[in-house]
C-alpha positions in Angstrom: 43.3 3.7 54.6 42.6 0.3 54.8 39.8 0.5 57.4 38.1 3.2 54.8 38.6 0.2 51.9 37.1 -2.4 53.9 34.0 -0.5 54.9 33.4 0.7 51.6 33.8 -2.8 50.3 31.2 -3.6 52.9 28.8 -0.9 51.9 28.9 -1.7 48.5 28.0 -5.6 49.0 25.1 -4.4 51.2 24.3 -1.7 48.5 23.8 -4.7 45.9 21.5 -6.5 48.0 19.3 -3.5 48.5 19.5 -2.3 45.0 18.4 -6.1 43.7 15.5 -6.0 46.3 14.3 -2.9 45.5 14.5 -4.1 41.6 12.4 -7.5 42.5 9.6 -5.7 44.3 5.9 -6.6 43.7 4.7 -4.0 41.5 1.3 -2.1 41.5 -1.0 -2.8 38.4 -2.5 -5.4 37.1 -0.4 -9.1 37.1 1.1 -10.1 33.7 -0.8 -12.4 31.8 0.1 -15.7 31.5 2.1 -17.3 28.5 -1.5 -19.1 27.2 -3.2 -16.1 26.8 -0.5 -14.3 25.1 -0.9 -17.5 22.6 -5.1 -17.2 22.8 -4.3 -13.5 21.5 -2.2 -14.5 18.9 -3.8 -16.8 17.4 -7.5 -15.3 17.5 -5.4 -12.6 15.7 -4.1 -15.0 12.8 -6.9 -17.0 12.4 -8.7 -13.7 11.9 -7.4 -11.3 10.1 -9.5 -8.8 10.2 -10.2 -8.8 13.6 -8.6 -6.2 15.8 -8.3 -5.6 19.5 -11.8 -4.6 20.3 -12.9 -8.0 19.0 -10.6 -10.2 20.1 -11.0 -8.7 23.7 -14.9 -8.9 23.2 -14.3 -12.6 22.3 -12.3 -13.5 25.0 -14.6 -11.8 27.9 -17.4 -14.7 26.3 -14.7 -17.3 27.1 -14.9 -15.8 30.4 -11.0 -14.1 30.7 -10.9 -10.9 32.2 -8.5 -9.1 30.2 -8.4 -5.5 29.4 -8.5 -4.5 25.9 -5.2 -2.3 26.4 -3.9 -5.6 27.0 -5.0 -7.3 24.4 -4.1 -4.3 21.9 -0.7 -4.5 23.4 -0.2 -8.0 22.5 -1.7 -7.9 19.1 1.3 -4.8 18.1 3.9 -7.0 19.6 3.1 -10.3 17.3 1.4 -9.1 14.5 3.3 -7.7 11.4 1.6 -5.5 8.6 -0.3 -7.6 6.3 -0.8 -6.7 2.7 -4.3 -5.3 1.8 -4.9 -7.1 -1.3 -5.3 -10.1 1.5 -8.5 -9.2 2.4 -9.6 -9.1 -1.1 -8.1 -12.2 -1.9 -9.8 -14.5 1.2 -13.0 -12.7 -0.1 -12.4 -14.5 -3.6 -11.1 -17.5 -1.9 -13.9 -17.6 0.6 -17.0 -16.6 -2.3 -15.5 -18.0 -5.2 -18.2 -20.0 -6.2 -20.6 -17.5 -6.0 -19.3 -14.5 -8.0 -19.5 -13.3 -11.5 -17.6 -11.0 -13.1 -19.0 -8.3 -15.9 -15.6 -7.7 -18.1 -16.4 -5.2 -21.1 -13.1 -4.2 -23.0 -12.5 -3.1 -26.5 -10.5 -5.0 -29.2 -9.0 -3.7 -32.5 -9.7 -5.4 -36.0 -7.7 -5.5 -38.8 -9.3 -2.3 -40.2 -8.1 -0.6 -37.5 -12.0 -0.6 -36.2 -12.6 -0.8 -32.3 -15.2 -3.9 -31.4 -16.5 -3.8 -27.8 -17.1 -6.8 -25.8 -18.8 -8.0 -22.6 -17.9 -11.1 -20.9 -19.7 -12.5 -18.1 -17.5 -15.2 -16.2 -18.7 -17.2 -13.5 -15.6 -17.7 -10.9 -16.5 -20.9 -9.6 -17.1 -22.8 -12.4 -14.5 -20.8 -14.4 -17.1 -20.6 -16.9 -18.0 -18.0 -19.7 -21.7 -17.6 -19.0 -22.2 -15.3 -21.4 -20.2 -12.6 -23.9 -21.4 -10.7 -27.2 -19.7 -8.0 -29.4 -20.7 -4.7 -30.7 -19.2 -1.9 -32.2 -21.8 0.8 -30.2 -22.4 -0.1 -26.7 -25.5 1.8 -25.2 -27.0 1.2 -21.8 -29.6 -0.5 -23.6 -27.4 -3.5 -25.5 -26.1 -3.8 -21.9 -29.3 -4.2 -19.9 -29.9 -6.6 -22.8 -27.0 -8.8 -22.0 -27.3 -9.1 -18.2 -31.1 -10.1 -19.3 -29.4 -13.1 -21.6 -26.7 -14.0 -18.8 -28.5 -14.0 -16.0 -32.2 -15.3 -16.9 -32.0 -16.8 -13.6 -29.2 -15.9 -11.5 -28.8 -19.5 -9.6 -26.3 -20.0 -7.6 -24.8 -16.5 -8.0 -24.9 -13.8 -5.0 -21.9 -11.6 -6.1 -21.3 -9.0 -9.2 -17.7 -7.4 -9.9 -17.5 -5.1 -12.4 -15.7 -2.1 -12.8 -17.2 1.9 -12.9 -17.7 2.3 -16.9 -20.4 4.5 -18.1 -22.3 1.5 -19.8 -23.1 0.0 -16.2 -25.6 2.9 -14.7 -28.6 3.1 -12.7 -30.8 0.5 -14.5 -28.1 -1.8 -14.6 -27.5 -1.6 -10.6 -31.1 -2.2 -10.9 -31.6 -4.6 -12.7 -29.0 -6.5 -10.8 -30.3 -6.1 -7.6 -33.8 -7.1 -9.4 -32.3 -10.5 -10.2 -30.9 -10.8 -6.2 -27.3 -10.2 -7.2 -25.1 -8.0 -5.0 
């Protein structure tokens, strides 16, 4: 019995050896990349945001590493955490700040219980009221006539954010896009 012990024991220390060298084999596929890149990825990834894998693996093939977007997608899922969409708005304001207006019409009640409507146009950068006015009918018209009054030339300005009420139509698209304004 102890002869059957012994050469079990024996077995199963020979066993570990070939289990571990079967486990430390060389592997098919391509090599693992290398700590640095893995640190490229990441931070091409947080220094832009809104780049995904196709990019990042675009920008690193004109560095001159041959990675495979897979890779590079793989790497991205691992490090990255979801990021709030309002982000992308917010760099955009950070980023173009001192190039946007803003087109703010709302509605205030007097003392009479009357509505007046208003229409501010602010100038982000400056933090600025370029221009507002108050009516108590707002047409198309009255509102072509205040872009006309804010914006006689639009210097300095490339950017229009305003919301999707009825006063701002066609001619007032137009008329923005007339004075260069996007």
């Amino acid at each position: 019995m102890s002869v059957k012990l012994d050469t079990v024991v024996g077995w199963h220390r020979g066993g570990f050896r070939l289990y571990w060298r079967w486990r430390s084999r060389r592997r098919p596929g391509r090599p693992r990349i290398t700590a640095e890149f893995r640190a490229l990825i990441r931070r091409l990834a947080h220094e832009n945001a809104g780049w995904g894998a196709p990019k990042i693996h675009g920008e690193l093939l004109k560095l001159g590493l041959d990675l495979c977007e897979r890779t590079v997608a793989r790497y991205l899922r691992r490090g990255r955490c979801r990021e709030d969409p309002g982000k992308n708005w917010l760099s955009f304001l950070e980023n173009h700040r001192e190039v946007i207006v803003a087109l703010d019409p709302f509605t205030v009640p007097t003392i009479t219980f009357q509505l007046l409507n208003c229409l501010f146009v602010i100038h982000h950068g400056r933090r600025k009221i370029l221009h507002f006015n108050v009516t108590q009918h707002p047409t198309a018209e009255w509102t072509l006539q205040q872009l006309r009054e804010a914006f006689p030339d639009a210097v300095g300005c490339r950017y229009v954010i305003l919301d999707h009420d009825s006063k701002f139509d066609r001619e007032v698209a137009d008329l923005l896009k007339a004075t260069g304004l996007k």
